[in-house]
N, C-alpha and C positions, 0 to 999 in steps of 0.2 A: 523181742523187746529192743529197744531202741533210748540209746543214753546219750546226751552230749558231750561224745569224745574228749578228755583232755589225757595232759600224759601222764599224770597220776592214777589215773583209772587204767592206760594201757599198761604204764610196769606193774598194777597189783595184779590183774590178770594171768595169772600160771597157765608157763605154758604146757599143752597136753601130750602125753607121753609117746601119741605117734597121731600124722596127719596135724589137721591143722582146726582150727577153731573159727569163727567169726565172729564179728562185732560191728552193729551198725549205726551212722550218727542220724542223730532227731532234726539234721536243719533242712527244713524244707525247701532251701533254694540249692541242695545239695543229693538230691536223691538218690539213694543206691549208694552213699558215701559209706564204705567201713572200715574196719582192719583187721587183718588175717594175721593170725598167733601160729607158729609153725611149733613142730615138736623140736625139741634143743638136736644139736649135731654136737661133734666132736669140734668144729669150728665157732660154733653160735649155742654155748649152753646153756642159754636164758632163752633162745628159741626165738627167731628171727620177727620181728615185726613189720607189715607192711600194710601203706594205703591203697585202697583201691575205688574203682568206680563202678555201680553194677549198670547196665542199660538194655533195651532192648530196640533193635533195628529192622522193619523189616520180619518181624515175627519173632527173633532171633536174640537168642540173650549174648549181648559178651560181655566185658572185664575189659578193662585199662588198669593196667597199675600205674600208680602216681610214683611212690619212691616209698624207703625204709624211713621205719624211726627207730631212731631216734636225729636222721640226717634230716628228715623233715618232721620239722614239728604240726603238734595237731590244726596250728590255725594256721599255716603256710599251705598243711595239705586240704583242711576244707575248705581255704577260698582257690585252692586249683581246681577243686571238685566242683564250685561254683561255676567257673569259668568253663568246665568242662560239660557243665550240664545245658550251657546257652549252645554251646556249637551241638552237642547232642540233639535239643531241641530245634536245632536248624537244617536237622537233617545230617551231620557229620557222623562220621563214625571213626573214631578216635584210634581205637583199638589193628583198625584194619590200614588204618594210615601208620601208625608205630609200625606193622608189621612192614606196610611198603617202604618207610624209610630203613627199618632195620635189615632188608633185601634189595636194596634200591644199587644201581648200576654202580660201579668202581670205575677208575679212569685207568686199571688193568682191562675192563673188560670192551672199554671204549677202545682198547690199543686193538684187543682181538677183533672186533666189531669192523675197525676198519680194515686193517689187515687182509679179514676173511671176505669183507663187502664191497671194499671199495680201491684196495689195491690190484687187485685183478682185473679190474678194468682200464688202470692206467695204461700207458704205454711202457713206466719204469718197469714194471711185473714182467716186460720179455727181456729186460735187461738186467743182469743178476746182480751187478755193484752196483746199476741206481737204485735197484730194489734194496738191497743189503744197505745202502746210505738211507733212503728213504726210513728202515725200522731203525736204525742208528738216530735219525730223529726224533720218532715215537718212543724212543729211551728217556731224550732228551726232555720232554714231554714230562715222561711219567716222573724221572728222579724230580724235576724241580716242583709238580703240582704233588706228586706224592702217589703210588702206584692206589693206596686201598682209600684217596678222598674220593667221596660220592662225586659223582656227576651234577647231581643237583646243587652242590654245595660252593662252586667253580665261578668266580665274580668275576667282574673287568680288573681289578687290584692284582689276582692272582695271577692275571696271564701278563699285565704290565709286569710282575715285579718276577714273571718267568722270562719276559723279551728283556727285559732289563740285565737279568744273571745269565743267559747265553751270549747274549751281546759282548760281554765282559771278561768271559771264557772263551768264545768260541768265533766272536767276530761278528760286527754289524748285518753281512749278510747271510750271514749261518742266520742269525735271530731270525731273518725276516723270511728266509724259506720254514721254519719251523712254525713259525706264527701262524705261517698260509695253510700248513697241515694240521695246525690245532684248531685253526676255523672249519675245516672240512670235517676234524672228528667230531667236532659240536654240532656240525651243522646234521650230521647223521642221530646225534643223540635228540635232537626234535621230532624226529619219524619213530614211532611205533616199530616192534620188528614183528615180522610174520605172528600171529599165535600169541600179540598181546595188546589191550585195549588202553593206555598207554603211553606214549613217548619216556625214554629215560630222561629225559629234561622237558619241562612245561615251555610253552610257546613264549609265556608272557615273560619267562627269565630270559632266551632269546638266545642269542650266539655272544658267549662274554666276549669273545675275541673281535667283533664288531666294535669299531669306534679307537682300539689302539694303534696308537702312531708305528707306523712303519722307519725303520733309520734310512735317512737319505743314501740309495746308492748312485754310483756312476756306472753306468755300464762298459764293460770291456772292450769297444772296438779297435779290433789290429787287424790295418788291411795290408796286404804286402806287397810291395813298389814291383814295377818289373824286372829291376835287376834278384829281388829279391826272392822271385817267381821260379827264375832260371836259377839261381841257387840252390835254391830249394829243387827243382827239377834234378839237377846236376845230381846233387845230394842221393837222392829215393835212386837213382839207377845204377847207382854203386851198392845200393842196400843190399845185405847177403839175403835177408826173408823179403821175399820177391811177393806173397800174400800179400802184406801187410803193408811195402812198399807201392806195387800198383792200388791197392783199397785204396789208397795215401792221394796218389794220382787220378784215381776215379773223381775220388773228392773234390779234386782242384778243378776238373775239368766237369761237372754239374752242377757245384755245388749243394751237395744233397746232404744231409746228416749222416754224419759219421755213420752211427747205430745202425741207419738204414744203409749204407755203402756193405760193411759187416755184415749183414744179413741179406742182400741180396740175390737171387737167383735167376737163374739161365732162364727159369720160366716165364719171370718177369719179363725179361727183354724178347721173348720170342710170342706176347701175346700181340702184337702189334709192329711190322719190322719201324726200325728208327725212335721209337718210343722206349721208355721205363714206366711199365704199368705196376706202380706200386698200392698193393692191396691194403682193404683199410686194416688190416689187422699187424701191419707192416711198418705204420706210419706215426706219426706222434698224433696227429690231427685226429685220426681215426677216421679217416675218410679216402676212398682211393682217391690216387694222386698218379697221373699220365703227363708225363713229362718228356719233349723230343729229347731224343740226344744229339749231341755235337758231332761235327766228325770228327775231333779229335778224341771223344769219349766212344765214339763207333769204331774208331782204330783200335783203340786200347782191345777192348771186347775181342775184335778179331784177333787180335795177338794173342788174346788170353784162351780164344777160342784154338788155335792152332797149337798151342802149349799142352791141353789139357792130353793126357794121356786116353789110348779108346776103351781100355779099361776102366778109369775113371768113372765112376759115378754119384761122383758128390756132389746136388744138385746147386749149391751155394758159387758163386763165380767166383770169391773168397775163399779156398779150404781152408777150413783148418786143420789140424795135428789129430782131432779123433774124427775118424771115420763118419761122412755124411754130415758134419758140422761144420760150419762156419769160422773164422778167425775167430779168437777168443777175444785177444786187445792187438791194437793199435799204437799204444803211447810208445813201445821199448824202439821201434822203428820210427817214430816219430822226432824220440832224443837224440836217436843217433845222426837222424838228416840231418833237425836244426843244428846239430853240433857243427856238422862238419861244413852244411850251408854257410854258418856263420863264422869261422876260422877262413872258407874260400871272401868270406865280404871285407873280411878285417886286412887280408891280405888286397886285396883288391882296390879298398878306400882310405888306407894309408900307409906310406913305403916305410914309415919307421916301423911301425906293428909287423908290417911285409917281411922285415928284415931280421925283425926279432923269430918272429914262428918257423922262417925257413933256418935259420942257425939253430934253433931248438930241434927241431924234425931229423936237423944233419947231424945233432948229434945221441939224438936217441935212435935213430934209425929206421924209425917209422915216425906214422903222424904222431900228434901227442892228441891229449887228450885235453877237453874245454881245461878240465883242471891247473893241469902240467902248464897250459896257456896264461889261465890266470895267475899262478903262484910266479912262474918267472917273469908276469909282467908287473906285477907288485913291488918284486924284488927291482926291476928296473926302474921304477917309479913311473910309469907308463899306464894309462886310463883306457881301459878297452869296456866299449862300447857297448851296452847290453845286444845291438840287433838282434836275433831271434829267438835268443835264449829265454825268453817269456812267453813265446807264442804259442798256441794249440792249434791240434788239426781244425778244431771250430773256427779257426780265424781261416782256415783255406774257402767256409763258405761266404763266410764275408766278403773275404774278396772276390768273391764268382759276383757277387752282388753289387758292391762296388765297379767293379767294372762294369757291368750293365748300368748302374746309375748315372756316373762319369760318361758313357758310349752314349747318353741320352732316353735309354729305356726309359720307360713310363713306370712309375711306382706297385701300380695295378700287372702290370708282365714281370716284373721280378716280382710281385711276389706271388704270381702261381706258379712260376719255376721252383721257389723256393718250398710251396707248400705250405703259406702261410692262407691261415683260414680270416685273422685278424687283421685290416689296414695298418692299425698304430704298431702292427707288428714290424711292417717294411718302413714305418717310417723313419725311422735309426738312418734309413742313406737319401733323407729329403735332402739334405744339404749336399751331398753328393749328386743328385740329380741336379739340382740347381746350378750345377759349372756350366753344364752344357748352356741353358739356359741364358746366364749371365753371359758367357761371351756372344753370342747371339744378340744380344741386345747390344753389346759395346761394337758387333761391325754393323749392324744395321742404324744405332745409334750414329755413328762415324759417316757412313755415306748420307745421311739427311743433313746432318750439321755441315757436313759439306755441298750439299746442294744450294745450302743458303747461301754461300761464301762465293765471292767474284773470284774467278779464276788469276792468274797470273798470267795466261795472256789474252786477258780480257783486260786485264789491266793495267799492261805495255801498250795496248792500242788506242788507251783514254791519255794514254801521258805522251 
């Protein structure tokens, strides 16, 4: 039998001393509307009342619960019933969507998702501190969007007001490398995963992270002068870790990526003489990359080749310290060049500084250190100069490229030296290319203008 629900009728109703009861309402735009009386608990001992929805799908009966009463009253919960019976009649099935929202993806599982699918493919994945920065990011991610918010739940507001609160902690371009990663975890939560019909995120919500502004950066170009070069050269051949000083030197003289200098092997340079055949699994591009060598990069090799013990079989041209692997890092022999490169410039490009570090040096009795440098030139009230003390090995490729720009190379030859797959990648040294260029047109310029112009002694002969 079938009554019109109100909530007088539901508190007279007693409830039953185990299991639960039923109760159905009479509105015909509401069908299958009731409410279930449960038996009293030690927590609920009037015995818990709920609305619900009955339907059938597909053959198939289910249930949607609406909510409790007395949190929802009787005519709150029969016009949701109402509303629930139009998408029912449309075909919806309410009950099985609750379950997928109440199952539905986490942006913990979108962290594992990428982690397990899509860092492995990067190039970061063979290198263990970009990897290890890389999940330091997807941290970054999860505290600000929050590890257990759905995936479906993720707007453009929340990832602005995420690029917003890293910016502010962490620096302009921290934000905007994180942003670029939270686009690629969304842009995976639109695909299906294997074994389900699907996506964690619907096509039509899209990628929130599409459309937020990026903070403007400037990018870091340090090219290093010639004297700067030889400095630096000077520097690396005094270096006690001779690995990491010649990788250092490779560098300079290919300009190839660090990471890839680090990981290079004997094998590479012996599939082809005069070439570095770098394998795509080797490269950042993911595509092999054969590049000649210099002679000054074919001398190195041989030196390194003559050094190598016949025992020796660590197939990396770099050893490192465990057995059969590679140099680990690079930076500690890095610090120490620019240091000392740039103590020999300071001496070199001013006799007051000159005079100050060689009386410090005489009286500590060895070199001093950048520090020792800076503290007694403070104390003298004396200005010393950042030169190198900012630079990275990345900037020795620059300058392989720069000089090729500046020497007139063409854009298109540095950059398959370089190994870029992208034009607007090489084009950071268009202005450098354009020296050549320009003065070129100022003497060809020069001799026409002067073609126009009566000589001087064409012009004694008319007078």
């Amino acid at each position: 039998m079938a009554d019109k629900l109100t909530g007088d009728l539901i508190e007279s109703i007693e409830a039953p001393a185990k299991g639960a009861i039923t109760r159905w309402d009479n509105d015909p735009k509401a069908r299958g509307f009731g409410v279930r009386i449960f038996a009293p608990t030690k927590q609920n001992p009037a015995g818990i009342r709920s609305f619900f929805i009955n339907y059938r799908i597909d053959g198939k009966e289910r249930r949607h619960t609406i909510g409790q009463y007395p949190t929802w009253s009787t005519s709150a919960a029969r016009s949701e019933a109402q509303e629930l019976r139009k998408r029912i009649d449309r075909g919806e099935d309410p009950a099985s969507q609750k379950r997928e929202r109440r199952e539905a993806a986490t942006i913990k599982d979108l962290k594992d998702r990428y982690i397990s699918d899509h860092l492995p493919k990067k190039a970061a994945n063979d290198n263990k501190m970009r990897r290890n920065d890389e999940i330091r990011m997807l941290d970054l991610i999860g505290d600000a969007l929050g590890w257990h918010t759905k995936v479906v739940d993720v707007h453009v507001g929340d990832i602005e007001a995420m690029h917003k609160q890293i910016t502010g902690n962490n620096g302009p371009v921290r934000a905007n490398r994180v942003l670029a990663i939270a686009s690629k975890m969304f842009s995976l939560s639109l695909k299906p995963l294997a074994g389900e019909n699907k996506p964690w995120r619907d096509a039509a919500a899209g990628n929130p992270c599409k459309g937020v502004e990026r903070n403007p950066e400037e990018g870091k170009e340090r090219f290093f002068s010639e004297a700067e070069i030889a400095a630096i050269t000077d520097a690396l051949s005094e270096q006690e870790d001779r690995a990491s000083a010649d990788c250092l030197r490779f560098i300079m003289v290919t300009g190839c990526r660090p990471g890839e200098a680090m990981k290079a092997t004997w094998a590479q340079m012996e599939v082809e003489p005069g070439y570095w055949v770098k394998r795509s699994a080797h490269t950042k591009q993911r595509k092999t990359h054969k590049v000649p060598l210099s002679p000054p990069a074919l001398a190195l090799l041989e030196q390194l080749r003559e050094k190598r013990k016949a025992n020796d079989k660590n197939p990396h041209v770099f050893p490192g310290e465990v057995e059969g692997a590679p140099i680990a890092q690079i930076w500690a022999a890095w610090y120490a060049a620019r240091d000392r490169a740039t103590m020999a410039l300071w001496k070199a490009r001013d006799a007051e500084i000159a005079k100050l570090l060689t009386e410090l040096e005489s009286a500590l009795k060895r070199p001093p250190t950048i520090e020792e440098c800076k503290a007694l030139a403070e104390q003298s009230g004396i200005a010393l100069p950042v030169c190198l003390l900012d630079t990275r090995p990345y900037d020795l490729r620059h300058t392989f490229a720069s000089v090729g720009a500046g020497g007139g190379l063409g854009l298109p030859i540095i950059g398959k030296l370089l190994g870029h797959t992208q034009a607007r990648t090489t084009q950071r040294y268009a202005h450098l290319a354009d020296d050549p260029l320009k003065e070129a047109t100022k003497k060809i310029g020069a001799v026409i203008s002067g073609a126009g112009q009566p000589s001087a002694k064409l012009l004694a002969m008319k007078g």
